[in-house]
C-alpha positions in Angstrom: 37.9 -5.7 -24.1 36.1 -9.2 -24.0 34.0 -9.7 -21.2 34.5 -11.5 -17.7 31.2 -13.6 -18.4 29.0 -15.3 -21.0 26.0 -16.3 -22.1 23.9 -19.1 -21.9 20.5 -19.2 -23.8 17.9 -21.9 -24.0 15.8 -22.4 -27.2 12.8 -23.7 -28.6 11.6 -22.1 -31.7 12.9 -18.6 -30.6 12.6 -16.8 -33.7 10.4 -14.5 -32.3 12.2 -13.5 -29.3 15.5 -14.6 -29.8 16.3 -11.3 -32.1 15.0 -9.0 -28.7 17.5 -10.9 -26.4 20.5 -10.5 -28.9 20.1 -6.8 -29.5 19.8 -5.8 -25.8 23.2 -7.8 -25.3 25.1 -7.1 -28.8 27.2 -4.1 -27.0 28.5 -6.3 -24.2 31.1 -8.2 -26.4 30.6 -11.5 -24.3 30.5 -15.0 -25.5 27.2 -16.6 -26.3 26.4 -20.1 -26.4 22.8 -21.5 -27.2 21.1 -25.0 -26.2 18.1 -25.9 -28.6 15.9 -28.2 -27.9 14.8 -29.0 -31.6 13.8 -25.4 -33.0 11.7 -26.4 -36.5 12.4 -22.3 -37.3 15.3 -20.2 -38.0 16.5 -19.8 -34.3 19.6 -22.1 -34.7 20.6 -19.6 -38.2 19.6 -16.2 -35.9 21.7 -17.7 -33.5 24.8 -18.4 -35.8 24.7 -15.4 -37.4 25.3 -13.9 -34.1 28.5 -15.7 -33.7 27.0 -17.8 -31.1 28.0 -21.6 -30.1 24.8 -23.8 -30.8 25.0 -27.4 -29.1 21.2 -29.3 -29.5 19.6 -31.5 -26.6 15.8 -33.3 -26.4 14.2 -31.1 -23.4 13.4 -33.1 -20.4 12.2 -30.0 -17.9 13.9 -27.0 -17.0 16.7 -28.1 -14.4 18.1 -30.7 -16.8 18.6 -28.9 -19.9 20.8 -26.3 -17.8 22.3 -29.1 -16.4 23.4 -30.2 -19.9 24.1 -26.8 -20.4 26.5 -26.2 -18.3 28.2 -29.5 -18.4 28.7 -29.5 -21.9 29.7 -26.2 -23.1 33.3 -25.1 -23.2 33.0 -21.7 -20.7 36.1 -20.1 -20.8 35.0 -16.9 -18.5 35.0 -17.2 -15.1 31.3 -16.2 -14.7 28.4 -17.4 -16.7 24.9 -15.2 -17.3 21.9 -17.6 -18.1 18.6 -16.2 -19.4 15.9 -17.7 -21.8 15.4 -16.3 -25.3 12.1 -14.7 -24.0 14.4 -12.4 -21.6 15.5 -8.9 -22.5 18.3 -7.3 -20.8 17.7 -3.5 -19.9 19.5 -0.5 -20.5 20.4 -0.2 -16.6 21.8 -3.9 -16.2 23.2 -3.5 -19.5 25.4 -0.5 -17.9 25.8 -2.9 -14.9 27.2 -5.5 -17.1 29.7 -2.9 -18.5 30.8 -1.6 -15.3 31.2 -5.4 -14.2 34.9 -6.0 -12.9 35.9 -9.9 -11.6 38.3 -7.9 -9.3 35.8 -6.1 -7.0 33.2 -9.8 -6.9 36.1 -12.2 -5.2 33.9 -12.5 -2.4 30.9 -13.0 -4.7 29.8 -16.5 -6.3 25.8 -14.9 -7.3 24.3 -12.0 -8.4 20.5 -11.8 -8.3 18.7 -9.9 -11.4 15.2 -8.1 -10.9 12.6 -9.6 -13.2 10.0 -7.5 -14.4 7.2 -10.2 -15.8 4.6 -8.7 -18.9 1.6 -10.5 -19.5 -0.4 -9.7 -22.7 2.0 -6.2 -23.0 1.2 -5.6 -19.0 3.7 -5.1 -16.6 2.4 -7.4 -13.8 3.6 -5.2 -10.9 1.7 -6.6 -8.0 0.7 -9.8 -6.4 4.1 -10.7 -5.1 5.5 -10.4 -8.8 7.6 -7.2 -8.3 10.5 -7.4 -6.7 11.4 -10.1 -8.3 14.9 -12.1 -7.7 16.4 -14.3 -9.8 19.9 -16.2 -9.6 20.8 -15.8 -13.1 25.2 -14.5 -12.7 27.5 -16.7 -11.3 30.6 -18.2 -11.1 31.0 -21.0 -13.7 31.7 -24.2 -11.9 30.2 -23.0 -8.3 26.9 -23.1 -9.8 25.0 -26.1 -10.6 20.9 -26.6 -11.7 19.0 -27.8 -9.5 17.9 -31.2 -10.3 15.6 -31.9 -7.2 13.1 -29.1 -9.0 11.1 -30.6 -11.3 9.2 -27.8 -13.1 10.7 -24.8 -11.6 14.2 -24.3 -12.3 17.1 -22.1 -10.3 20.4 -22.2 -10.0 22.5 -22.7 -6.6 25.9 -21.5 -5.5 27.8 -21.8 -2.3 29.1 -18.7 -0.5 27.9 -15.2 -0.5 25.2 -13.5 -3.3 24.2 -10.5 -4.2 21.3 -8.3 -5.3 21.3 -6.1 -8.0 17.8 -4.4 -7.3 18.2 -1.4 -10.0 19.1 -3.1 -13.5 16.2 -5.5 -14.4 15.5 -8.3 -17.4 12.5 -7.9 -18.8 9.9 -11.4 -19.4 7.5 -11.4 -22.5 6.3 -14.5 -24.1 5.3 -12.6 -27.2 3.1 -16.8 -27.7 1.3 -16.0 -24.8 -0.5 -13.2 -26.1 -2.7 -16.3 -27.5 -4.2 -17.5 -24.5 -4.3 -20.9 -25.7 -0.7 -21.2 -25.9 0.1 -20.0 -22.0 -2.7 -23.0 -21.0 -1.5 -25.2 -22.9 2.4 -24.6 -21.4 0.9 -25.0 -18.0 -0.8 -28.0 -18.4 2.5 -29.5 -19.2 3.6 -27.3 -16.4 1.0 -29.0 -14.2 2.4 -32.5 -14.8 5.6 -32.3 -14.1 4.9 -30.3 -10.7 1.7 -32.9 -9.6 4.6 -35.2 -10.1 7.3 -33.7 -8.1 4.8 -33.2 -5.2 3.9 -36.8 -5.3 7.8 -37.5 -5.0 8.3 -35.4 -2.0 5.2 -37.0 -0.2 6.9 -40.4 -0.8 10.4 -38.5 0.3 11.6 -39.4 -3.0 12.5 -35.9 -3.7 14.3 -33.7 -1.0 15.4 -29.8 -1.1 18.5 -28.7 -2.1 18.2 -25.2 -0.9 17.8 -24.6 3.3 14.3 -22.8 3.8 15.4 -19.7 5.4 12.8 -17.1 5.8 15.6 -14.1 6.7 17.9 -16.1 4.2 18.6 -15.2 0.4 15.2 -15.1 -2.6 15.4 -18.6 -3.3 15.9 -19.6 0.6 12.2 -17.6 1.0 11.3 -19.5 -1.4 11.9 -22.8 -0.8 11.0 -22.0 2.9 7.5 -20.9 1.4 7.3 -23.9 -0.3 7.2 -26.2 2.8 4.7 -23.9 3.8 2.7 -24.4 0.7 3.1 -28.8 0.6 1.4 -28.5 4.4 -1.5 -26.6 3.5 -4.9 -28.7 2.3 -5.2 -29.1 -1.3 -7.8 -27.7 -3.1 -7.9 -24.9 -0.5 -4.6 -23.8 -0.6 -5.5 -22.1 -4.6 -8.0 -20.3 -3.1 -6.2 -19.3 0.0 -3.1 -17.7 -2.4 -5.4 -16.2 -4.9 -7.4 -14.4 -1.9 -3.6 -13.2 -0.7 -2.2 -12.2 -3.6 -5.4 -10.3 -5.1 -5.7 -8.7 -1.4 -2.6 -8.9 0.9 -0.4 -8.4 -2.3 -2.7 -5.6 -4.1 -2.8 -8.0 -7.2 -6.3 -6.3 -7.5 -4.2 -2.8 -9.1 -2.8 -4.8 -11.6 -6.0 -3.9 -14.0 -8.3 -6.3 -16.1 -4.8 -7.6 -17.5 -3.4 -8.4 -13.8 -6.5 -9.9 -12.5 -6.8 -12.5 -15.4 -2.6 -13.6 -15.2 -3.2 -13.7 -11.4 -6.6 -16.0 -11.5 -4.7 -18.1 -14.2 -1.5 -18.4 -12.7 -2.4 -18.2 -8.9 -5.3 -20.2 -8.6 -6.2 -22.0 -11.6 -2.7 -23.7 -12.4 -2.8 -24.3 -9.1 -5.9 -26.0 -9.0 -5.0 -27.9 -11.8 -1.9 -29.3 -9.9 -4.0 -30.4 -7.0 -6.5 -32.2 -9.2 -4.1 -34.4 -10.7 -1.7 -35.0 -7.7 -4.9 -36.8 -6.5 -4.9 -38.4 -10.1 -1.6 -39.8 -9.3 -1.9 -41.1 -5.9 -4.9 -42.8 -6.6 -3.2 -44.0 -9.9 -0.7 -45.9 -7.7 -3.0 -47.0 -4.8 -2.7 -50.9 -5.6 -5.4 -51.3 -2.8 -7.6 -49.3 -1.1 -8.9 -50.2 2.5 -11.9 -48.0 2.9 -14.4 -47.3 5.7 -18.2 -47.4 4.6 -19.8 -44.3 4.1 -23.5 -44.0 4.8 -24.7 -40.8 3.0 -27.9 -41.2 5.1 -26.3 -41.4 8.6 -24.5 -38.2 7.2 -27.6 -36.6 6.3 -29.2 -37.0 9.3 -26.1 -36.3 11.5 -25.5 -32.9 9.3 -29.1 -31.9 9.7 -29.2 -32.1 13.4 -25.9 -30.2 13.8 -26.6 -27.4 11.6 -30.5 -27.1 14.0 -28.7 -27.0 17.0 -25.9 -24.6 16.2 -28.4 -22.3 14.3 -31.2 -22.3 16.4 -28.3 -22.1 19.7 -27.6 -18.9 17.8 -31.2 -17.6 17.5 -31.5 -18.5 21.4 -28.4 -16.9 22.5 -29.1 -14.1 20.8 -32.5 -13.5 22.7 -31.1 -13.9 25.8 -28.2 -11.3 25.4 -30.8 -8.6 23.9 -33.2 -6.7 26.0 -36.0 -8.6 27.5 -38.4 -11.0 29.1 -35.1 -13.7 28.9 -32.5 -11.5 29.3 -29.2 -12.4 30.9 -26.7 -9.0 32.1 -24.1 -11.9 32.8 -23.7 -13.4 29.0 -24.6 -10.3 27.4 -21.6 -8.5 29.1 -18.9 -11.6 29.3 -19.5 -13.9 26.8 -21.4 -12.5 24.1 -19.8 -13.8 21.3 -22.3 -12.7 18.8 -21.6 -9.0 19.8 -17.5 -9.9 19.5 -18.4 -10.9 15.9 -19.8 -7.6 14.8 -17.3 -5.6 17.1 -14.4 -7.9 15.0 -16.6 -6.9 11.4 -17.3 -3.4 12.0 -13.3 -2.7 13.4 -11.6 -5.1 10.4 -14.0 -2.8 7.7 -13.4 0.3 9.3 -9.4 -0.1 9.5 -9.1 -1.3 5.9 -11.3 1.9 5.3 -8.7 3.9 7.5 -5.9 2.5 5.3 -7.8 4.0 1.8 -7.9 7.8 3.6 -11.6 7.7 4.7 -12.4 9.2 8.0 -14.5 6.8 10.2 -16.3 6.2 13.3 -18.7 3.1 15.0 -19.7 1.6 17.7 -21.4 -1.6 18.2 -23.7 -2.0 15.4 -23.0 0.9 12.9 -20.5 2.3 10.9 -20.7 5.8 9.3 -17.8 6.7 6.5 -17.3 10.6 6.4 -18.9 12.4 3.1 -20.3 7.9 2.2 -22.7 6.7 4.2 -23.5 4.1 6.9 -24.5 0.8 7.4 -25.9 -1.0 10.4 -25.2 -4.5 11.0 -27.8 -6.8 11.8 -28.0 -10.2 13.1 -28.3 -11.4 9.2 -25.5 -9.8 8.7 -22.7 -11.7 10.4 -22.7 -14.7 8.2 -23.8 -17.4 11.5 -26.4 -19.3 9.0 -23.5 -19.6 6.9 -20.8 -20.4 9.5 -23.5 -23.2 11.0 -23.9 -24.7 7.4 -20.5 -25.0 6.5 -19.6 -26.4 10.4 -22.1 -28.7 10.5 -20.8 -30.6 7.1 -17.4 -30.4 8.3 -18.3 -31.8 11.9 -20.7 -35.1 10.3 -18.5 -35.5 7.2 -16.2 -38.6 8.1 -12.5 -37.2 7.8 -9.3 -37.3 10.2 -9.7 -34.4 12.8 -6.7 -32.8 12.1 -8.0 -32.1 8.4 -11.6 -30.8 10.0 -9.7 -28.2 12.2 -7.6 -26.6 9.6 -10.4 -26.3 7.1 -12.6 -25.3 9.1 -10.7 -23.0 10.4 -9.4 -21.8 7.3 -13.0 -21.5 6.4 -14.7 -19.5 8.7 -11.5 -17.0 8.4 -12.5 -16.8 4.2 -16.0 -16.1 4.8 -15.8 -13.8 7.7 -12.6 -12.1 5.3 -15.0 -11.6 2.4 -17.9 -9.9 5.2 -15.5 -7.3 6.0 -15.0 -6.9 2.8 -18.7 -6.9 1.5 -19.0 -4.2 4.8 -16.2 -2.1 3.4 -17.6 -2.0 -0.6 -21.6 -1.0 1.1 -19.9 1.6 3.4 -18.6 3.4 0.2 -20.7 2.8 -2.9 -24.2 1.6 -1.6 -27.1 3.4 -2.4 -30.1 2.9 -0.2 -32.6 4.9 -2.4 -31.8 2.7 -5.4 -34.6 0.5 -6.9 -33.1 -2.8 -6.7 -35.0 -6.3 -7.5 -32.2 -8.1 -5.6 -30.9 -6.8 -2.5 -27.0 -6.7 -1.7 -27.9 -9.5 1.6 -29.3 -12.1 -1.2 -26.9 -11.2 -3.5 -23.5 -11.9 -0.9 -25.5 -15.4 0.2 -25.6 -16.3 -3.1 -22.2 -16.0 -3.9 -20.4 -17.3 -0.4 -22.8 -20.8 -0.5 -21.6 -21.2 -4.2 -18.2 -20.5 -2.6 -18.8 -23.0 0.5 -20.5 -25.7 -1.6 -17.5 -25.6 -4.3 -14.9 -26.0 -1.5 -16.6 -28.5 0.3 -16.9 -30.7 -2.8 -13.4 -30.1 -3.5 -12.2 -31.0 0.4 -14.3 -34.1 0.1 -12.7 -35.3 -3.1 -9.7 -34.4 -1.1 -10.2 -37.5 0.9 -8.9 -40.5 -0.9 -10.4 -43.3 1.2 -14.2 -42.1 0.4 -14.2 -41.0 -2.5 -15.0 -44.4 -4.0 -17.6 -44.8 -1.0 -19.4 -41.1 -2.0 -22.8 -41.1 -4.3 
């Protein structure tokens, strides 16, 4: 009995994948009809041999070539399954598939599959990467590409979907096991999505798709994607790497995991960012800037970071016992104790979430059957906090960009404390010989952070970067 659907494959010298796909769909006796885009190797021939339609079309992007695709094919089903050639289909969606009956879907234009992503034979399982929905079943002529997506490509259909959470497709790019190949993809990657953005700044490019948050995958996403074109470039790559790696538990996807997460979360992202500034300033036919006096800033960033560091030393003398002291701050607005209560209750209840057993109190926290650690006024990260404000405050920049980094800022580096606080608790040793202690070692590390996202949130500012020396 022939099938109620068929199949759509893209191409592009598939001859190493192409053979996977086919196999894990041979028993479905359903149409297939492939789209090259130029193959120099024997995809088009494995593809014939499997009795499949072959039309050929010069790839664009993504959306357009299943545009094309859908337009120019002669679909005969009433619902179409579209997967690349890097796709396999799984023994549960293949029983799925079988089971499939037009009669009990009348209500049903879309059927989400669950994507299982591998990476260098790794099953990226973390870092918002499993569950994964994709629209790839639907009803042929209710769903269309989407053409206002430049680089990433989904499909759309009106009325009710579903989700088929059980069967799965399985993505390998058997290239990308050459790590030279998957950068070189997303560069080209990068290009067309720096472009897109730059469209949708000048409103030249608008969603298809309402951002729903409680609405269907691609309605997250596109609601997360508003999301994502508000927040600061440059920052925003390190802000998503920090919550997939963290809030996402991308750190237990291994060695393998971390690298596809860096690359894929943060440095493709980065690479966007840089040249969506490459573009703007490409098009800027004039540029009306204000003059930037780096001593003025010097000076100005000097005396700021001495008055909130040395505020902090003062402040702190007066709220501890002695010749100065003041009951009234130290018990009502002794901020510099709220900081260490906030650091020691953030490490212990991430501590509390990894089964330890622990107690504190204002200044130290003991993990049962670890250790302890005490945290002193070095500890809290105010040198650090006074530096990074006091650039942020002289710097010339619109003030609604100074709050949201900042902001943003202080939340990273106070994030990373508790963190620091959490990794002592557990594996420091206090009898160990060391030539560098932990405290210079963390400094190091969050001023290399600070300065590199400073110099990336300055660049950030169109109208002095031509001015800055």
């Amino acid at each position: 009995m022939r099938a109620p659907y068929s199949f759509i494959i893209l191409t592009y010298n598939e001859q190493l994948h192409l053979p996977r796909l086919l196999d894990s769909i041979a028993g479905l006796n359903a149409p297939l009809f492939v789209l090259d885009s130029g193959s120099t190797d024997d995809t088009l021939s494995i593809a014939q041999h499997a009795g499949a339609t072959c039309l050929q079309h010069a790839f664009i992007n993504h959306p357009n070539q299943w545009d094309y695709a859908l337009k120019n094919f002669k679909i005969t089903t009433p619902w179409v399954i579209c997967l690349d050639a890097d796709h396999i289909v799984t023994p549960e969606l293949t029983a799925l598939l079988i089971s499939f009956n037009n009669e009990d879907y009348q209500q049903v234009n879309g059927i989400y599959f669950n994507r299982k992503n591998y990476f260098k034979g790794r099953w990226i399982k973390h870092g918002g990467y499993y569950p994964f929905y994709l629209l790839k079943m639907f009803r042929y002529n209710a769903g269309y590409s989407d053409l206002n997506e430049n680089m990433d490509h989904r499909f759309i259909v009106p009325g009710k979907t579903v989700i088929w959470k059980q069967g799965h497709i399985l993505e390998e790019n058997l290239k990308e096991n050459h790590i030279s190949f998957w950068i070189d993809k997303h560069n080209r990657y990068s290009d067309l999505l720096a472009q897109e953005e730059v469209e949708r700044m000048q409103n030249l490019r608008q969603q298809t798709l309402k951002p729903s948050l409680s609405g269907s995958p691609d309605e997250r996403t596109a609601w997360l994607k508003q999301l994502w074109w508000q927040l600061p470039r440059y920052m925003r790559p390190t802000l998503y790497f920090t919550y997939r790696m963290i809030f996402q538990l991308g750190i237990l996807d291994g060695r393998t995991g971390i690298i596809f997460h860096f690359l894929q979360g943060f440095w493709f992202r980065l690479v966007v960012d840089v040249k969506i500034d490459e573009i703007l300033k490409s098009k800027q036919a004039s540029v009306q800037s204000n003059p930037f006096s780096p001593v003025k800033f010097a000076i100005k960033f000097v005396v700021i970071f001495i008055i909130f560091y040395y505020f902090h030393i003062w402040f702190l003398g007066i709220t501890s016992p002695g010749n100065y002291y003041s009951a009234f701050l130290a018990n009502h607005l002794n901020y510099i104790q709220g900081l260490r209560t906030l650091l020691l209750s953030g490490s212990a209840q991430i501590l509390s979430w990894l089964g330890f057993s622990v107690i504190y109190n204002h200044i130290d926290l003991l993990v049962a059957g670890k250790g302890a650690i005490r945290l002193a006024y070095d500890c809290l990260g105010l040198r650090l906090m006074s530096f990074f404000t006091a650039f942020i405050i002289a710097y010339p920049q619109k003030l609604k960009h100074k709050v949201i980094f900042l902001a943003a800022g202080i939340f990273c580096i106070q994030f990373l404390n508790i963190i620091r606080f959490v990794l002592l608790a557990l594996f420091w040793n206090k009898k160990a010989n060391q030539i560098i202690d932990h405290h210079t070692i963390f400094n190091i590390i969050l001023y290399i952070l600070v300065m590199v996202s400073l110099y990336f949130w300055v660049k950030q500012n169109d109208r002095f970067t031509n001015q800055y020396a």
